[in-house]
C-alpha positions in Angstrom: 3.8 -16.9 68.2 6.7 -15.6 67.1 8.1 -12.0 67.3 10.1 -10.4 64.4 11.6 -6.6 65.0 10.2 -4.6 61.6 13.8 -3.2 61.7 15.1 -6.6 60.9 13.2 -6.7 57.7 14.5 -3.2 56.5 18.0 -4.3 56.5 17.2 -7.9 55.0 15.7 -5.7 52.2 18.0 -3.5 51.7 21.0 -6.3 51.6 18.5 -7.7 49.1 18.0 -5.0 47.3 21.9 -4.5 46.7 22.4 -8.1 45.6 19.9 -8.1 43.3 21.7 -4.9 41.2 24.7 -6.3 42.2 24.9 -9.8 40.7 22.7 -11.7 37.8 21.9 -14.9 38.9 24.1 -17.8 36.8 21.1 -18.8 34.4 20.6 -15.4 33.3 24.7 -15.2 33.0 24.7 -18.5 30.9 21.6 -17.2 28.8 23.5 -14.3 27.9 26.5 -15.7 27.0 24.6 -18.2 24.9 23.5 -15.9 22.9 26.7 -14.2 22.6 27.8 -17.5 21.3 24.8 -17.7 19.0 24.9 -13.9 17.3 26.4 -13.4 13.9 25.6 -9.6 13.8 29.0 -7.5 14.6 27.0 -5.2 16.5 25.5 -7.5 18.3 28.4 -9.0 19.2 30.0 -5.9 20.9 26.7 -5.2 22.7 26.4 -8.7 24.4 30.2 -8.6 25.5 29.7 -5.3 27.0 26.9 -6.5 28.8 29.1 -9.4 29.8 32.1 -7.6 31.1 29.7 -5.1 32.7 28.3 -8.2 35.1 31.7 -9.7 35.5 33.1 -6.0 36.9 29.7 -5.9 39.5 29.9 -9.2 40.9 34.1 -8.7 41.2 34.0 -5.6 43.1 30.1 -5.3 44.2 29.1 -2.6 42.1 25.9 -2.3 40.8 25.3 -3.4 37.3 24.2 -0.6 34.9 21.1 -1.0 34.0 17.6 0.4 33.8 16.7 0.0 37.7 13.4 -0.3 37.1 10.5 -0.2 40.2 11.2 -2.7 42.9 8.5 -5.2 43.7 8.6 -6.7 47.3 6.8 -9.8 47.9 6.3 -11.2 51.0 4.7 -14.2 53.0 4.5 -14.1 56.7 2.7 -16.6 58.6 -0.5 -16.4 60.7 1.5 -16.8 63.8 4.3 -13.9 62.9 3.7 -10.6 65.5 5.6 -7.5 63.6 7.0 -5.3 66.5 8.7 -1.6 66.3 6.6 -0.2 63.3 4.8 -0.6 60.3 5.9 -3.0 57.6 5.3 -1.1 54.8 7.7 1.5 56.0 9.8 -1.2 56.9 10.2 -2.4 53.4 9.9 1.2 51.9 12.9 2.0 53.8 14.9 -0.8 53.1 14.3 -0.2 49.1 15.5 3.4 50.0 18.4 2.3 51.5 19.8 -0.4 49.5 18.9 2.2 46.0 21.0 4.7 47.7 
C-alpha cells in the first residue's frame, strides 16, 4: 500500500492551479492565432491580438492571464491501494485551489 501525505496534494494543486492561469496550452495558442490569421473584421483583429499579447506577457513573466477565472474543477484518480495520511482530501484540494487563486 502506498502512503501519500494530503499536504503533498495541496501544493501539487496549488502549483497546478497557477499554471493553468498562467500559460494556455500550445493548441489553444495556435487555434487562436489561426483565427487571428483567418478574421477580416478590424475589430476582430485588435481583439484577438490583444488576447495574443496578453498570453505572450503571462507565460514571459508568470502572470496570470486575464480572463474570467471561472470555478475550478478538480478531478482526481487514486488507486485502491493509495492510504491518504495528515487530513482530509477535500480540504486538501480546497486549500490548494485557495492558495494557488490567491
Amino acid at each position: 500500500m502506498r502512503e501519500i501525505e494530503v499536504s503533498q496534494i495541496t501544493d501539487a494543486v496549488e502549483r497546478l492551479c497557477i499554471a493553468a492561469n498562467e500559460h494556455l496550452p500550445e493548441d489553444v495558442k495556435n487555434a487562436i492565432k489561426c483565427c487571428r490569421a483567418c478574421e477580416d473584421g478590424e475589430i476582430a483583429k485588435g481583439i484577438l491580438d490583444d488576447i495574443i499579447e496578453n498570453f505572450e506577457i503571462a507565460d514571459a513573466e508568470n502572470v496570470p492571464i486575464c480572463q474570467d477565472t471561472g470555478m475550478a474543477c478538480v478531478f482526481l484518480e487514486i488507486g485502491q491501494d493509495v492510504h491518504l495520511t495528515g487530513g482530509d482530501l477535500r480540504e486538501a484540494v480546497d486549500e490548494g485551489v485557495r492558495r494557488g487563486y490567491d
